[in-house]
C-alpha positions as a LaTeX table, in Angstrom:
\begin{tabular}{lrrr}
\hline
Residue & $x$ (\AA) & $y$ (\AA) & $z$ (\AA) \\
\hline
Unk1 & 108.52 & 177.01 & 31.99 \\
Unk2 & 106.22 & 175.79 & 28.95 \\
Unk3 & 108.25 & 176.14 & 25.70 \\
Unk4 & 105.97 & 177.82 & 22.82 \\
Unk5 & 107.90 & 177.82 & 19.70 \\
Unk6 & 111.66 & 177.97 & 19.02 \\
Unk7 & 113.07 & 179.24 & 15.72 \\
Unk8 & 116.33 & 180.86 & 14.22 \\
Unk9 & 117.94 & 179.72 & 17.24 \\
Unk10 & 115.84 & 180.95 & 19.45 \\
Unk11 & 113.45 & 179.50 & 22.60 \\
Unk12 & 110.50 & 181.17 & 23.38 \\
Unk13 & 108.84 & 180.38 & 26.99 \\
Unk14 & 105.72 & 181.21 & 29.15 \\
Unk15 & 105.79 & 181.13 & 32.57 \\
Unk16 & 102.75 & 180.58 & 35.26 \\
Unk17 & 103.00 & 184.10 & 37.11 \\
Unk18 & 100.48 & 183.94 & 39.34 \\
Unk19 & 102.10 & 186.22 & 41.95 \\
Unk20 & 105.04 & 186.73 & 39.59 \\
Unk21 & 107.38 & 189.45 & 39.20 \\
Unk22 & 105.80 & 190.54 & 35.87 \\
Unk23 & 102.19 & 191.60 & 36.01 \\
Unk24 & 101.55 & 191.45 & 32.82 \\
Unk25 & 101.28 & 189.08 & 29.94 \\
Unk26 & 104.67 & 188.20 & 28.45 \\
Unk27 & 106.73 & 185.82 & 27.21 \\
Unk28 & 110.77 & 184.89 & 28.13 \\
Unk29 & 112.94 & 184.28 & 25.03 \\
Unk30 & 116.50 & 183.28 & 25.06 \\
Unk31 & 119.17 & 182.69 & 22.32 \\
Unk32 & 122.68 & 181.85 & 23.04 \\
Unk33 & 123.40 & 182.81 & 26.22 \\
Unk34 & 120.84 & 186.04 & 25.94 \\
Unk35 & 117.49 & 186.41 & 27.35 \\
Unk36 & 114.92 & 189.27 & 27.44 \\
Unk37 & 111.14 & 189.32 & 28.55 \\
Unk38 & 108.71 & 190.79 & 25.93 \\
Unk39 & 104.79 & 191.97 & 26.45 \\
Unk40 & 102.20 & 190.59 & 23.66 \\
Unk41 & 102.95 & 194.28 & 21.69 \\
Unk42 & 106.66 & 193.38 & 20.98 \\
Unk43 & 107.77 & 195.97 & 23.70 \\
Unk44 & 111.31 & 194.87 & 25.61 \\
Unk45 & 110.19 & 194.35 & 29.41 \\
Unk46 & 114.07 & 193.41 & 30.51 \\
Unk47 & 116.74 & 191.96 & 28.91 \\
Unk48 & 118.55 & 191.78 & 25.84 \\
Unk49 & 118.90 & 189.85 & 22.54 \\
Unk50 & 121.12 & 191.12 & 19.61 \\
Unk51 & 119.04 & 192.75 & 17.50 \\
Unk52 & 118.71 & 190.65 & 14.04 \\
Unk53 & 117.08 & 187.92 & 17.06 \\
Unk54 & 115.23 & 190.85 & 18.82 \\
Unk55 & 113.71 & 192.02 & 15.81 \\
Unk56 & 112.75 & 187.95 & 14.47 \\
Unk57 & 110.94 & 187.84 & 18.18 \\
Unk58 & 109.05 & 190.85 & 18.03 \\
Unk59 & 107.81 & 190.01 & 14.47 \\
Unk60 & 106.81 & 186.87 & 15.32 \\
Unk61 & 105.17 & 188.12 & 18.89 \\
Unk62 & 102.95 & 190.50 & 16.35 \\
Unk63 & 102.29 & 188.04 & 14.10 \\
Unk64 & 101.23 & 185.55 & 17.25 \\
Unk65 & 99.49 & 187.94 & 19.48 \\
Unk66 & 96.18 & 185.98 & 19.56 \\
Unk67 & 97.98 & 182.32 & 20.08 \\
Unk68 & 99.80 & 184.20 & 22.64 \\
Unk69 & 97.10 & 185.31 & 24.88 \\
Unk70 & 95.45 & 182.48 & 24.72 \\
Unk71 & 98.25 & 180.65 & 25.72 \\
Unk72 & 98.95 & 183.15 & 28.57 \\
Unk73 & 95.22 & 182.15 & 29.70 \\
Unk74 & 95.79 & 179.00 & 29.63 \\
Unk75 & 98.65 & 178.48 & 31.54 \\
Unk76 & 97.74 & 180.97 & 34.20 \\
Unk77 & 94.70 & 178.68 & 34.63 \\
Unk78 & 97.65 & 175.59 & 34.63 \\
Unk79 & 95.88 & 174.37 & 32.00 \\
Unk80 & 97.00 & 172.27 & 29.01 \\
Unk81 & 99.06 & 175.37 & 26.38 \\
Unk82 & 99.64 & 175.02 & 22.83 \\
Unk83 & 102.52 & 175.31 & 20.71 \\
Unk84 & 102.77 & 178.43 & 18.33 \\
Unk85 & 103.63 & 178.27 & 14.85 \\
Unk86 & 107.61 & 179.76 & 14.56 \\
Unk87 & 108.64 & 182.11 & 12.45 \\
Unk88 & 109.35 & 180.85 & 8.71 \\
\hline
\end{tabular}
């Protein structure tokens, strides 16, 4: 699973899902032992963070949106991705 940008702590992922359990753009991002699945509007999919990390993802999802569905493109298409800019 491609790693996108980690900060605070935090890992954020993209997976290839041709056929995958998700139909829809997201990402996977984990922090200490947590992981939940977010869509490219900052809305929880599954999962769980604690919430000062929830809320640092879904800013930065908001902030990345564009990046992100490229990205999502990209690696659907097992293409070459990008790395996003974390959150500062």
């Amino acid at each position: 699973m491609p790693t996108l940008s980690t900060f605070y702590g935090i890992l954020v992922r993209m997976n290839m899902e041709k056929g995958g359990r998700h139909h829809l753009p997201h990402i996977h991002a984990k922090y200490a032992g947590y992981e939940a699945v977010y869509d490219f509007e900052g809305n929880l999919i599954e999962g769980n963070l604690p919430k000062r990390q929830a809320s640092y993802v879904v800013t930065w999802i908001l902030l990345r949106e564009e990046d992100l569905k490229t990205n999502w493109h990209l690696i659907q298409e097992g293409q070459e991705f990008y790395r996003i800019e974390p959150l500062h």
